[in-house]
GUZAKE-158121 format. One record per atom (N, C-alpha, C, CB): x, y, z; residue number from 1; atom name. Coordinates in Angstrom, 3 decimals, padded with zeros to 6 digits, m for minus. Each point is the difference from the previous one (the first is absolute). Glycine has a CB too. Layout:
BEGIN
<site><c1>X</c1><c2>Y</c2><c3>Z</c3><pos>NUM</pos><site>CA</site></site>
...
END
This chain:
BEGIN
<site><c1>m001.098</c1><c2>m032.544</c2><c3>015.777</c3><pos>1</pos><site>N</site></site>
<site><c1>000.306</c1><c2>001.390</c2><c3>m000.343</c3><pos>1</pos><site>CA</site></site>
<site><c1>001.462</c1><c2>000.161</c2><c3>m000.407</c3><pos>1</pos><site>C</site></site>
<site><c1>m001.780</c1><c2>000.761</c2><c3>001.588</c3><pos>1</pos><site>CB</site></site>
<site><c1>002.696</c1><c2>m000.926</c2><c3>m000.955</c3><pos>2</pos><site>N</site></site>
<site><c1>001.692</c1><c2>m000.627</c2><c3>m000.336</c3><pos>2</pos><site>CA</site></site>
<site><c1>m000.205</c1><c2>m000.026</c2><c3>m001.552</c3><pos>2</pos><site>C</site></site>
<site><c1>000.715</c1><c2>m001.887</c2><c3>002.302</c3><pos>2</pos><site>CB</site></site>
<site><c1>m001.880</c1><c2>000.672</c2><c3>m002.697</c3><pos>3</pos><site>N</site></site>
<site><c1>000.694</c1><c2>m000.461</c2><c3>m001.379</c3><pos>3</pos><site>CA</site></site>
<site><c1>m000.370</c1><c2>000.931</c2><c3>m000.623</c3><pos>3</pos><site>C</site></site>
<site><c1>000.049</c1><c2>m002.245</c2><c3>m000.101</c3><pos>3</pos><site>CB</site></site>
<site><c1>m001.296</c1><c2>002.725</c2><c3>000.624</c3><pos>4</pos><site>N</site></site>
<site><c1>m000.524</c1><c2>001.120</c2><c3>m001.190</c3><pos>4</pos><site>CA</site></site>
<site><c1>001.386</c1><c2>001.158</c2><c3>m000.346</c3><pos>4</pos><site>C</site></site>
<site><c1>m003.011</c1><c2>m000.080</c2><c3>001.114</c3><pos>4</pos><site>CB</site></site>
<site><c1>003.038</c1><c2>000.562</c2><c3>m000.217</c3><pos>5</pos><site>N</site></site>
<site><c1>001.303</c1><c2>001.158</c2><c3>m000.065</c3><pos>5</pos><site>CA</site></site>
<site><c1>001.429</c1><c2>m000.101</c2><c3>m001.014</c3><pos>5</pos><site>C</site></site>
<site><c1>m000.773</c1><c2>000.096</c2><c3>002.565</c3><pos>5</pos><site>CB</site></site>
<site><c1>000.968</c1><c2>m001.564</c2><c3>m001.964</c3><pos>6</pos><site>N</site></site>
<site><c1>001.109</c1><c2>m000.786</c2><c3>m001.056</c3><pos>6</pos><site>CA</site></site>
<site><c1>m000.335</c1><c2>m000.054</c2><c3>m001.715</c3><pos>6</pos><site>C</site></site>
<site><c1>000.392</c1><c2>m001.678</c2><c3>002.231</c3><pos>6</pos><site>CB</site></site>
<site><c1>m001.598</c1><c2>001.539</c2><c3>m002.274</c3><pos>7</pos><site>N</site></site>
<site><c1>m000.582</c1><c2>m000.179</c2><c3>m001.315</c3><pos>7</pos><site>CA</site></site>
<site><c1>m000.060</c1><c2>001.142</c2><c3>m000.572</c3><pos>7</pos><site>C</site></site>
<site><c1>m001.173</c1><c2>m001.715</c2><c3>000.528</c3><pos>7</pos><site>CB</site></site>
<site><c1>000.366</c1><c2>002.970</c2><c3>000.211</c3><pos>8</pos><site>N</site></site>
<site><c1>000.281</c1><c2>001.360</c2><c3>m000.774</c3><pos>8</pos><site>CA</site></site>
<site><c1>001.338</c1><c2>000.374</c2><c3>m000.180</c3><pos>8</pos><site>C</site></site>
<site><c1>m001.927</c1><c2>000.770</c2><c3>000.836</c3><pos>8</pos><site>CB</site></site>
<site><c1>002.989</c1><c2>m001.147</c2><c3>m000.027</c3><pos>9</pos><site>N</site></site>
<site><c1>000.919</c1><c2>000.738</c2><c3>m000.172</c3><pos>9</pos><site>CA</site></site>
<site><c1>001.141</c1><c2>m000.917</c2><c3>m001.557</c3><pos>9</pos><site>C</site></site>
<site><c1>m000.475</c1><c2>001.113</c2><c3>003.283</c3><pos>9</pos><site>CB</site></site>
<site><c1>m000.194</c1><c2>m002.211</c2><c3>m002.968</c3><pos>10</pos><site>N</site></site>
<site><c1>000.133</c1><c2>m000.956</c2><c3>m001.374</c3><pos>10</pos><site>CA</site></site>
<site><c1>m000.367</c1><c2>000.750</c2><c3>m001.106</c3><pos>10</pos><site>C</site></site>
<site><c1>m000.576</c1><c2>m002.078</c2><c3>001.070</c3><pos>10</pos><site>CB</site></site>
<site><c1>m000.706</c1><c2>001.944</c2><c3>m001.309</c3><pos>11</pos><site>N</site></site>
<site><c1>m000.739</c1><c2>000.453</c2><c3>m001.003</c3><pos>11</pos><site>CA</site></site>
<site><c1>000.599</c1><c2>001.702</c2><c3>m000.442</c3><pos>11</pos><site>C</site></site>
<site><c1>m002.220</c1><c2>m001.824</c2><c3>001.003</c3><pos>11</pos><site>CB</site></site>
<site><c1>002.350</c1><c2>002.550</c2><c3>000.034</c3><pos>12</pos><site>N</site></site>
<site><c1>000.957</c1><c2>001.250</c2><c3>m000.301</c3><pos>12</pos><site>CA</site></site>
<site><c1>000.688</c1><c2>m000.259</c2><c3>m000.449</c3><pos>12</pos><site>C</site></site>
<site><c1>m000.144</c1><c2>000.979</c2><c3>001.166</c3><pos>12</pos><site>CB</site></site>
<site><c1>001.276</c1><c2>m001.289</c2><c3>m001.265</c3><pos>13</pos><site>N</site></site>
<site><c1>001.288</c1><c2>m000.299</c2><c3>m000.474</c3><pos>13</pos><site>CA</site></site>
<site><c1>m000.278</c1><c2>m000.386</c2><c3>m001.767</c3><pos>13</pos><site>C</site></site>
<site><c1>000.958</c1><c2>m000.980</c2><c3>002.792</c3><pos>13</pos><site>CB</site></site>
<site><c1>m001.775</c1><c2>m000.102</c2><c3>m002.689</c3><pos>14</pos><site>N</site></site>
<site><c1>m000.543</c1><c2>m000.506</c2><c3>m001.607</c3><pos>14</pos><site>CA</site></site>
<site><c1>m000.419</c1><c2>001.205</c2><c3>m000.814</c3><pos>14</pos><site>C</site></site>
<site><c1>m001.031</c1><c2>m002.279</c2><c3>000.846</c3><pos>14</pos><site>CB</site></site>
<site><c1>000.384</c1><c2>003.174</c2><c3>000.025</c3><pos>15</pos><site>N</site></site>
<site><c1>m000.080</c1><c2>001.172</c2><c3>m000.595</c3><pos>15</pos><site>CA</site></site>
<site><c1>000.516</c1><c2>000.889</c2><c3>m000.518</c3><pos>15</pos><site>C</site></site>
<site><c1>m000.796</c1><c2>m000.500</c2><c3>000.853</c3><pos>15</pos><site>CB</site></site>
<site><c1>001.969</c1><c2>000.838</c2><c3>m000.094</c3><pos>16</pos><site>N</site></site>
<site><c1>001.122</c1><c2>000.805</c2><c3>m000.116</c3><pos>16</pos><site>CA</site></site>
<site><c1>000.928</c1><c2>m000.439</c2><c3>m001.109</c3><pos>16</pos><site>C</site></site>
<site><c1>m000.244</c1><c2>000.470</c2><c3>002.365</c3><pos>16</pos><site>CB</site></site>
<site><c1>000.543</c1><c2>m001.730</c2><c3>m002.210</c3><pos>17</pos><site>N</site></site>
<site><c1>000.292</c1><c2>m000.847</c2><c3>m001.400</c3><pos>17</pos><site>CA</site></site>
<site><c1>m000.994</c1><c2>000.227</c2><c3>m001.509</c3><pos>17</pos><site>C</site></site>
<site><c1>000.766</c1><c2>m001.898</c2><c3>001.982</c3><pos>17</pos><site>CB</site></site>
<site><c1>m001.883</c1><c2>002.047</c2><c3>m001.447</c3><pos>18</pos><site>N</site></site>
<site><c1>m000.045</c1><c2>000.054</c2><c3>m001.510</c3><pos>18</pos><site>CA</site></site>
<site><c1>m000.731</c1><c2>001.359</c2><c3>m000.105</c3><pos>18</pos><site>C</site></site>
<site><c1>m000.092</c1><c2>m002.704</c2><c3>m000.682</c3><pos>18</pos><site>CB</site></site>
<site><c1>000.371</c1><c2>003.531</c2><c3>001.297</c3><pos>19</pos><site>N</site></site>
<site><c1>m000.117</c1><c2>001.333</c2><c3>m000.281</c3><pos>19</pos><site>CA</site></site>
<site><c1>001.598</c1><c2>000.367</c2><c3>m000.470</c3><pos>19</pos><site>C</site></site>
<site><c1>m002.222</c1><c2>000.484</c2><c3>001.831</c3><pos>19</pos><site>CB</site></site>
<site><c1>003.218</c1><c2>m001.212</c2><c3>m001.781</c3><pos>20</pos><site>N</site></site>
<site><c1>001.407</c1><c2>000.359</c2><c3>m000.470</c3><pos>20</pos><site>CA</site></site>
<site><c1>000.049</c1><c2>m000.907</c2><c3>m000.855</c3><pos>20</pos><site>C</site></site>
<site><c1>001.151</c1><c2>000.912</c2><c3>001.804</c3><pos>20</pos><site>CB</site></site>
<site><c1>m002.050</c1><c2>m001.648</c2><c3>m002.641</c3><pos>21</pos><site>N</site></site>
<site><c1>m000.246</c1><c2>m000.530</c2><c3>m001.387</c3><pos>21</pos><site>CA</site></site>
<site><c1>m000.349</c1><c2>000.438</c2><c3>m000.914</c3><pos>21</pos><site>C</site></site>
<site><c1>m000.238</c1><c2>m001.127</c2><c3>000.791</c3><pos>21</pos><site>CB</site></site>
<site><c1>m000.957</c1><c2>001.976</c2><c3>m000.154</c3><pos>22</pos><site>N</site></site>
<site><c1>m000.881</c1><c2>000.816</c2><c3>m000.903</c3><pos>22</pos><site>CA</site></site>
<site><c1>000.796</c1><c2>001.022</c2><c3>m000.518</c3><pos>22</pos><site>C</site></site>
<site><c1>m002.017</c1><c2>m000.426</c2><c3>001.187</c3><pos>22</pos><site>CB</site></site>
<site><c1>003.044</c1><c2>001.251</c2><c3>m000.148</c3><pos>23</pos><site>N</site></site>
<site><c1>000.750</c1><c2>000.838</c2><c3>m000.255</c3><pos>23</pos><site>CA</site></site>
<site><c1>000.972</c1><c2>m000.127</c2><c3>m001.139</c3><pos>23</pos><site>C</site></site>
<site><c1>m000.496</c1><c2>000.319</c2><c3>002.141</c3><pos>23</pos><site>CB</site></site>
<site><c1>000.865</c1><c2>m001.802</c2><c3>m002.150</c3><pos>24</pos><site>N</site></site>
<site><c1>001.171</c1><c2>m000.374</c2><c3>m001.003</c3><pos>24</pos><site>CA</site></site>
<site><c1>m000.696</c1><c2>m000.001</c2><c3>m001.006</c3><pos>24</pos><site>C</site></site>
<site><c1>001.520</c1><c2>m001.305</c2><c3>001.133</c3><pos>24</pos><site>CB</site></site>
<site><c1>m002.614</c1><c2>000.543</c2><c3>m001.428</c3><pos>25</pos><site>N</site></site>
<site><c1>m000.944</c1><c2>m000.221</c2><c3>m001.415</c3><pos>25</pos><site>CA</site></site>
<site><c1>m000.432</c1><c2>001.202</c2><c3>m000.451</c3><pos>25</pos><site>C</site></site>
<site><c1>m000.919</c1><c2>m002.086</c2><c3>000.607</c3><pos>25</pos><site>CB</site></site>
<site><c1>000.553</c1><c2>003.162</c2><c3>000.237</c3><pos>26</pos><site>N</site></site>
<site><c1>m000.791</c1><c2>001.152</c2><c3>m000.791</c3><pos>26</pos><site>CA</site></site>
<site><c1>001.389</c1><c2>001.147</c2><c3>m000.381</c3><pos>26</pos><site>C</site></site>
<site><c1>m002.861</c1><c2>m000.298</c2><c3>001.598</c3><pos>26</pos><site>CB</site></site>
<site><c1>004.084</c1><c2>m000.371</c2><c3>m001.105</c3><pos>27</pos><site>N</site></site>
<site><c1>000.886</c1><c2>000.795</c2><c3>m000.882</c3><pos>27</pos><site>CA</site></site>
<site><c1>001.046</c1><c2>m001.110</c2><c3>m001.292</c3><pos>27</pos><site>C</site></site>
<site><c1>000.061</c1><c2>002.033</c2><c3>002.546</c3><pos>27</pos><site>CB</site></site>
<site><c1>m000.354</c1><c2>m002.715</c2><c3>m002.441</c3><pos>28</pos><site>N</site></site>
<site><c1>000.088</c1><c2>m000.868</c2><c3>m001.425</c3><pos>28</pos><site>CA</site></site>
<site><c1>m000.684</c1><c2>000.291</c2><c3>m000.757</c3><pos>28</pos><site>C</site></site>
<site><c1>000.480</c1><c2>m001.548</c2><c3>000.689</c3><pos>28</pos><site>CB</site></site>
<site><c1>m002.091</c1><c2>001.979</c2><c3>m000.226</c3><pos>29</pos><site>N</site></site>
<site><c1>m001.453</c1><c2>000.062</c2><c3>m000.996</c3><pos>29</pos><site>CA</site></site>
<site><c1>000.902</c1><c2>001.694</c2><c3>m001.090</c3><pos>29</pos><site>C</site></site>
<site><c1>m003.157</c1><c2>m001.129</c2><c3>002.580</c3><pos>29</pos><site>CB</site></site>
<site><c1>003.644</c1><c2>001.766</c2><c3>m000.998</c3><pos>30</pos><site>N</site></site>
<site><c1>000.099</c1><c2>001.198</c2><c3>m000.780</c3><pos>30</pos><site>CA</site></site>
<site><c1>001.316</c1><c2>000.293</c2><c3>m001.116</c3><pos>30</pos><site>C</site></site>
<site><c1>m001.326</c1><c2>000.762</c2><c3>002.179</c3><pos>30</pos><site>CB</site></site>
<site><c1>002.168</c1><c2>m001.791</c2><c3>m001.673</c3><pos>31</pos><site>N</site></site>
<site><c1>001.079</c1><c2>m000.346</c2><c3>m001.034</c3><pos>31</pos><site>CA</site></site>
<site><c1>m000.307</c1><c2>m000.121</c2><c3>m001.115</c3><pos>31</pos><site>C</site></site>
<site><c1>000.935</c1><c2>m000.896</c2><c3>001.268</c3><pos>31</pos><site>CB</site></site>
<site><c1>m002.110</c1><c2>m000.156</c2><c3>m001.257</c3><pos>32</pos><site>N</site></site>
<site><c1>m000.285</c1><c2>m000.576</c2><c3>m001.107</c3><pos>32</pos><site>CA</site></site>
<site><c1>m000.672</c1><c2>001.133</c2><c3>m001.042</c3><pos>32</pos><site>C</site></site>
<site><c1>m000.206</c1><c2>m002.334</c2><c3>001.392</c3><pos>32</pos><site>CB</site></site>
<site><c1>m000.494</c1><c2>003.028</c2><c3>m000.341</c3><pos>33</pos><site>N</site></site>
<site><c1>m000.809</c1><c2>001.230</c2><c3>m000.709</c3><pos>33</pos><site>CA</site></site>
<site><c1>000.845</c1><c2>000.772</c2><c3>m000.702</c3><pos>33</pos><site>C</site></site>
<site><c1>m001.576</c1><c2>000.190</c2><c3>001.648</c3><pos>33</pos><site>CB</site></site>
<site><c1>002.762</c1><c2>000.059</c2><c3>m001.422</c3><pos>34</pos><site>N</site></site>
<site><c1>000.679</c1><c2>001.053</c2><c3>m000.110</c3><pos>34</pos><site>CA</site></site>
<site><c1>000.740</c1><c2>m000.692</c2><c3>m001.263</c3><pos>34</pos><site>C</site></site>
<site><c1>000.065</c1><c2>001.213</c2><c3>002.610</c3><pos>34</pos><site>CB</site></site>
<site><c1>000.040</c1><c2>m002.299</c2><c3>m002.648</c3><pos>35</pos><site>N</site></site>
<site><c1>001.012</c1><c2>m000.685</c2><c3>m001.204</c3><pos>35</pos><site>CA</site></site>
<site><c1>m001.070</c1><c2>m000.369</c2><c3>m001.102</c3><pos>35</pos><site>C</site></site>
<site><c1>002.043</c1><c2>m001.221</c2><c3>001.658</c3><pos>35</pos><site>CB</site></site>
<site><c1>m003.648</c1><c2>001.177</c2><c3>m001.502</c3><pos>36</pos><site>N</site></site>
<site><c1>m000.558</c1><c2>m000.176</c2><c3>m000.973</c3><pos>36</pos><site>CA</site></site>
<site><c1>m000.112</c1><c2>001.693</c2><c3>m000.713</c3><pos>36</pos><site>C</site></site>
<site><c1>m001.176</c1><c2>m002.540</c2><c3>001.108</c3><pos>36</pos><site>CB</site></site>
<site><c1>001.062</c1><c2>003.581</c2><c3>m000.290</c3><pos>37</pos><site>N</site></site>
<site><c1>m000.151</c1><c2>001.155</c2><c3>m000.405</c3><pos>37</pos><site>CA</site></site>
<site><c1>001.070</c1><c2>000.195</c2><c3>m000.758</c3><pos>37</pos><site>C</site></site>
<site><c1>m001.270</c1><c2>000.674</c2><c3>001.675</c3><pos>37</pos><site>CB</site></site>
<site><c1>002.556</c1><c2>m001.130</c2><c3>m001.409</c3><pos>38</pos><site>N</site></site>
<site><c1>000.787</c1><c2>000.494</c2><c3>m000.985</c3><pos>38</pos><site>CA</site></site>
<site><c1>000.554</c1><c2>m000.680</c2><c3>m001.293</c3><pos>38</pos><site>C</site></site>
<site><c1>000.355</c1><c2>001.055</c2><c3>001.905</c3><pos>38</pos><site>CB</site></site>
<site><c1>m000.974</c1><c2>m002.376</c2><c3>m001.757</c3><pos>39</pos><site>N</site></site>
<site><c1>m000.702</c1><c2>m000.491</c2><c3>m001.165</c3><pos>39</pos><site>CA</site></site>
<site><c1>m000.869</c1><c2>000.605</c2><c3>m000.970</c3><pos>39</pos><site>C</site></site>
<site><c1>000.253</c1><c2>m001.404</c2><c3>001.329</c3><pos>39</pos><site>CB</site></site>
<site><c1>m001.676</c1><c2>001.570</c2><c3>m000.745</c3><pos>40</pos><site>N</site></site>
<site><c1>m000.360</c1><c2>000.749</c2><c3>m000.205</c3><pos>40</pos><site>CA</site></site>
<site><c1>000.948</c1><c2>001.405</c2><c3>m001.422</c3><pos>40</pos><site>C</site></site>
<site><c1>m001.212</c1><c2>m001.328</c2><c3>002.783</c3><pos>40</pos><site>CB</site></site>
<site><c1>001.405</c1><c2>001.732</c2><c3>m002.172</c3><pos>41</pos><site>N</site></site>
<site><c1>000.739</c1><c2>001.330</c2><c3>m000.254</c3><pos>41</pos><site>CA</site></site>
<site><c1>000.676</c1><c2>m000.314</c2><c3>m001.167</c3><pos>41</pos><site>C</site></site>
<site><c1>000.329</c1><c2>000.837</c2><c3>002.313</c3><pos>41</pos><site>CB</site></site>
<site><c1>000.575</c1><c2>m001.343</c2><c3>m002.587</c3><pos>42</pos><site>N</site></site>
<site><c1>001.241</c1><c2>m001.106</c2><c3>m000.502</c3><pos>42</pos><site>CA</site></site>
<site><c1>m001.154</c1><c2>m000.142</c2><c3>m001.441</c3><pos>42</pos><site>C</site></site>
<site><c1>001.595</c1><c2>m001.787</c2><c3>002.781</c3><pos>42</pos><site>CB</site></site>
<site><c1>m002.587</c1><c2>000.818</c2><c3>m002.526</c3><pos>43</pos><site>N</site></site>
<site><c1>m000.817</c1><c2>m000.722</c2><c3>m001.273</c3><pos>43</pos><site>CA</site></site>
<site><c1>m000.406</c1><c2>001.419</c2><c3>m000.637</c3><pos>43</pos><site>C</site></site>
<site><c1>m001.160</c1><c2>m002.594</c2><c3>001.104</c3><pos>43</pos><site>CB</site></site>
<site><c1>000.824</c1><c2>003.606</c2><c3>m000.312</c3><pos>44</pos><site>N</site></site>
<site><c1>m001.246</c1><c2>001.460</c2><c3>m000.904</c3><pos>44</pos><site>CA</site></site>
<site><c1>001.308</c1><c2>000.099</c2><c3>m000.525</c3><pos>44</pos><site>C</site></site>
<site><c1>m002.328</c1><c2>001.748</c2><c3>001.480</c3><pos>44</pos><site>CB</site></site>
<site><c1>003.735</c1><c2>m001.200</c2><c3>m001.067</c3><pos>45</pos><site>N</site></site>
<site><c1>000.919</c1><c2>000.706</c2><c3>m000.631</c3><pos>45</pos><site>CA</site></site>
<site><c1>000.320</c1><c2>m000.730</c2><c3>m001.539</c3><pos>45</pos><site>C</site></site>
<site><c1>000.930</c1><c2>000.818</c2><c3>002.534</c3><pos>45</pos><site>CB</site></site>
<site><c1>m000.627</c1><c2>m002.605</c2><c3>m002.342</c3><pos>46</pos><site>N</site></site>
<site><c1>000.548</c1><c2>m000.458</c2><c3>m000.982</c3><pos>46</pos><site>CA</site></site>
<site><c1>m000.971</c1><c2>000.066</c2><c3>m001.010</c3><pos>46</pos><site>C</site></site>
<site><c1>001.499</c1><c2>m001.240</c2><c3>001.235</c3><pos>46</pos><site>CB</site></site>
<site><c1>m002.912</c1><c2>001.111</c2><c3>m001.000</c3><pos>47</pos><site>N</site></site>
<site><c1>m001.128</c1><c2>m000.361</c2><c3>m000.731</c3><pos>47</pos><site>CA</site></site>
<site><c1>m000.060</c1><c2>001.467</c2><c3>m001.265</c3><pos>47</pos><site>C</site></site>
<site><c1>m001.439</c1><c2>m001.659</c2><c3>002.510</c3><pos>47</pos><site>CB</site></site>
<site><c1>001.380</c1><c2>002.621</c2><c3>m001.071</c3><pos>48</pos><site>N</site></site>
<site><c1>m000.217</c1><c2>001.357</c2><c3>m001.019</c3><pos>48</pos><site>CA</site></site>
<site><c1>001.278</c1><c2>000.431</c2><c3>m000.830</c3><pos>48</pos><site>C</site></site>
<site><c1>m001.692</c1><c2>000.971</c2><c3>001.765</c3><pos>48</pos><site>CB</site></site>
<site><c1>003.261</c1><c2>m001.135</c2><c3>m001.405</c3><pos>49</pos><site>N</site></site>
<site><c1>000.883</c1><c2>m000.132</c2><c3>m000.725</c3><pos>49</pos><site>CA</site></site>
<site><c1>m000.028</c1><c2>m001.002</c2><c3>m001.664</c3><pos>49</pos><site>C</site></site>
<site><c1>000.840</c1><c2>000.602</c2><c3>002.669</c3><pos>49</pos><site>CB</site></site>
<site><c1>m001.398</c1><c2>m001.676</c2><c3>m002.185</c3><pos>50</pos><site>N</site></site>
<site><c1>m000.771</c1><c2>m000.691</c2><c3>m001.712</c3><pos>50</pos><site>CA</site></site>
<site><c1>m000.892</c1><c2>000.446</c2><c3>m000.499</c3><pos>50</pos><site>C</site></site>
<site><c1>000.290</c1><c2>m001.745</c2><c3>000.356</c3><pos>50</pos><site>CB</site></site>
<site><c1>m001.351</c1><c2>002.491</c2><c3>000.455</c3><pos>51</pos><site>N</site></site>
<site><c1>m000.852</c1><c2>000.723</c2><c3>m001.304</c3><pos>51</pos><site>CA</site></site>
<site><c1>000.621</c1><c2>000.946</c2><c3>m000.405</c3><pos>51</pos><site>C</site></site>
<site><c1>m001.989</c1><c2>m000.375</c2><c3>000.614</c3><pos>51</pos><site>CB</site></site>
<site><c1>002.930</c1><c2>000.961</c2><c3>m000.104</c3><pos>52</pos><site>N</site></site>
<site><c1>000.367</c1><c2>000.975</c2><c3>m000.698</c3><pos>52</pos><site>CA</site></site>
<site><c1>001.330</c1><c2>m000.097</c2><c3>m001.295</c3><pos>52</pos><site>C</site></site>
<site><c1>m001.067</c1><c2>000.967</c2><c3>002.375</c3><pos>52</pos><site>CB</site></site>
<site><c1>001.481</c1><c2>m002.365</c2><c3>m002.201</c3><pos>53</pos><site>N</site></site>
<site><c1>000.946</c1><c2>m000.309</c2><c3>m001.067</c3><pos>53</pos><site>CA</site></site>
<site><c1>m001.161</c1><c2>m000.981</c2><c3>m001.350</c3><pos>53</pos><site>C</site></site>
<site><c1>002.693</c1><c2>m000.130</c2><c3>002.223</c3><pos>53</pos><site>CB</site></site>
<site><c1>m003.847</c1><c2>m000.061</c2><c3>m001.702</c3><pos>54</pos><site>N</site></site>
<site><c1>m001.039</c1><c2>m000.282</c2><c3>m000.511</c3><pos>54</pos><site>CA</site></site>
<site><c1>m000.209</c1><c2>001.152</c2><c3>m001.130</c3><pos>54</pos><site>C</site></site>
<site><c1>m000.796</c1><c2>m001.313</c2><c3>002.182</c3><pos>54</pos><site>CB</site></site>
<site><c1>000.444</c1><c2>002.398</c2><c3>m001.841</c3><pos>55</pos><site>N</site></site>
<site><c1>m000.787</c1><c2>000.861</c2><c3>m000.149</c3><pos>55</pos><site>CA</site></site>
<site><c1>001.024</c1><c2>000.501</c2><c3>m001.216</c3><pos>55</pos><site>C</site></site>
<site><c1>m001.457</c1><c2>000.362</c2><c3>002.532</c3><pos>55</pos><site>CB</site></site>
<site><c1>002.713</c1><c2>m000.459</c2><c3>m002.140</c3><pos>56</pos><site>N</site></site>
<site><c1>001.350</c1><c2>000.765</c2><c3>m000.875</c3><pos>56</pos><site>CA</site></site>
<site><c1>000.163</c1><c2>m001.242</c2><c3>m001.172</c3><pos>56</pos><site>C</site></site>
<site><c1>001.673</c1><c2>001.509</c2><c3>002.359</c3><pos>56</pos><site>CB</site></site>
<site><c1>m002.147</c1><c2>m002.655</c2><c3>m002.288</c3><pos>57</pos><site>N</site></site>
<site><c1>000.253</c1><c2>m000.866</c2><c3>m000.906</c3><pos>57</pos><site>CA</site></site>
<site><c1>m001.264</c1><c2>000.421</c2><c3>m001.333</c3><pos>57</pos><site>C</site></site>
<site><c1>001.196</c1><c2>m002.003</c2><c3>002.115</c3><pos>57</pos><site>CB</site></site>
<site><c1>m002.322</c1><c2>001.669</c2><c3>m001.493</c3><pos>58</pos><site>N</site></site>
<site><c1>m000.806</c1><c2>000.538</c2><c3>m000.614</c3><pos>58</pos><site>CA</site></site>
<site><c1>m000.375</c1><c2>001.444</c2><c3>m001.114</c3><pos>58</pos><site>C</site></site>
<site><c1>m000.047</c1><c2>m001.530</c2><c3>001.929</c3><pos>58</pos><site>CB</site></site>
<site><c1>000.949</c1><c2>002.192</c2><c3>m001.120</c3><pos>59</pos><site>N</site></site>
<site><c1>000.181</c1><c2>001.576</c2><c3>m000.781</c3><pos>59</pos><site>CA</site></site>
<site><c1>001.039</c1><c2>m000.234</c2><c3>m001.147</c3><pos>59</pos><site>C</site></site>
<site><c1>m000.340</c1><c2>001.607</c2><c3>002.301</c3><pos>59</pos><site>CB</site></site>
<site><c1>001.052</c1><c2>m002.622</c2><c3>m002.345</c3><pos>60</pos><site>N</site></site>
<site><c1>000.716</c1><c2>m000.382</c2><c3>m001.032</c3><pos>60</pos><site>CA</site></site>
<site><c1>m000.274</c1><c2>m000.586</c2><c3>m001.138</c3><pos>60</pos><site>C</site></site>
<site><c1>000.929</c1><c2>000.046</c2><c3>001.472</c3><pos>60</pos><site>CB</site></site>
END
């Protein structure tokens, strides 16, 4: 019984560890989210800025 106790309180700990992994990764995930969004953002602006020097070439 001893070992058992030793072992949960083992196995806790492993837990706690990687419940403060998960924590680190799912705010990288959201970093990442946040830097593709403004990517994102960045490509519509430049994209629609060329159709529209597109559009002015054309009228010429």
């Amino acid at each position: 019984d001893e070992e058992d106790k030793f072992d949960v309180k083992g196995i806790q700990e492993k837990l706690k560890h990687v419940e403060k992994e998960n924590q680190k990764l799912s705010l990288h995930i959201k970093e990442y989210g946040n830097h593709f969004h403004e990517l994102e953002e960045q490509y519509v602006f430049e994209s629609s800025k060329q159709s529209e020097s597109i559009k002015l070439l054309e009228e010429k």
